[in-house]
C-alpha positions as CSV (number, residue, x, y, z in Angstrom):
1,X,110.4,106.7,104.6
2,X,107.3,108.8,105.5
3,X,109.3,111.7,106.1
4,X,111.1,112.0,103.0
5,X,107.7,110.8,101.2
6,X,106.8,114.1,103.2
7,X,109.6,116.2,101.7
8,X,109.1,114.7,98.1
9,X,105.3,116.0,98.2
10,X,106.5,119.5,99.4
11,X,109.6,119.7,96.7
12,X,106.6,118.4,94.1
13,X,104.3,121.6,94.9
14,X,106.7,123.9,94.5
15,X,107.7,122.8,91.3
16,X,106.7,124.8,88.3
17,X,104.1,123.0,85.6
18,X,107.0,123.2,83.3
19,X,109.7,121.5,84.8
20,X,107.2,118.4,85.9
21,X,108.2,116.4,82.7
22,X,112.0,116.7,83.2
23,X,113.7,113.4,84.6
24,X,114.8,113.3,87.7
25,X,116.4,109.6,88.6
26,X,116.6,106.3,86.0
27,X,116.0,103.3,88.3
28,X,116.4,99.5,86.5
29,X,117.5,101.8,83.1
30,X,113.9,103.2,83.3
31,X,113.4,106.8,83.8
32,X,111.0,108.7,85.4
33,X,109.8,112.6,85.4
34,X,108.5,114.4,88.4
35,X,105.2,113.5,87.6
36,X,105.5,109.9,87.1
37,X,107.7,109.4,90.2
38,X,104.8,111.8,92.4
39,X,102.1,109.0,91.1
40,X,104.1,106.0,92.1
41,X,105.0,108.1,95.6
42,X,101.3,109.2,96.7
43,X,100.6,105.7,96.0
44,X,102.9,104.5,98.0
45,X,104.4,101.4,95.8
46,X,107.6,99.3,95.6
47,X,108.6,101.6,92.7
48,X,107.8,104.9,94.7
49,X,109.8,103.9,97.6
50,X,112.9,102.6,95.1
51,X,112.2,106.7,93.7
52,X,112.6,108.2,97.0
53,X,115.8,106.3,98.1
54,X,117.2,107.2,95.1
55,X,116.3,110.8,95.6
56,X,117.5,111.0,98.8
57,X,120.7,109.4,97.5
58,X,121.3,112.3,95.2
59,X,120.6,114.7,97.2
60,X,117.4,116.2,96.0
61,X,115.2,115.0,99.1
């Protein structure tokens, strides 16, 4: 998981300002924005790891 915690972070930089607040995955019908889902990532929580799967499930990490 650390290494597409890894590629999460680098996608996340290279992301413009603007774009940060667009949704990016809905997980238990909630959604969450770049932003919200790079909190709950650095911090390393149930929900950040549930993001990151579903990322990688789609295809964006």
């Amino acid at each position: 998981m650390e290494d597409a915690n890894a590629k999460f972070l680098k996608i996340y930089a290279d992301i413009p300002d603007d774009l940060r607040n667009d949704i990016i995955c809905v997980i238990e019908g909630k959604t969450y924005t770049w932003n919200t889902s790079y909190i709950e990532i650095k911090d390393n929580t149930t929900l950040g790891n549930k993001i990151l799967k579903a990322l990688q499930a789609i295809g964006i990490i």
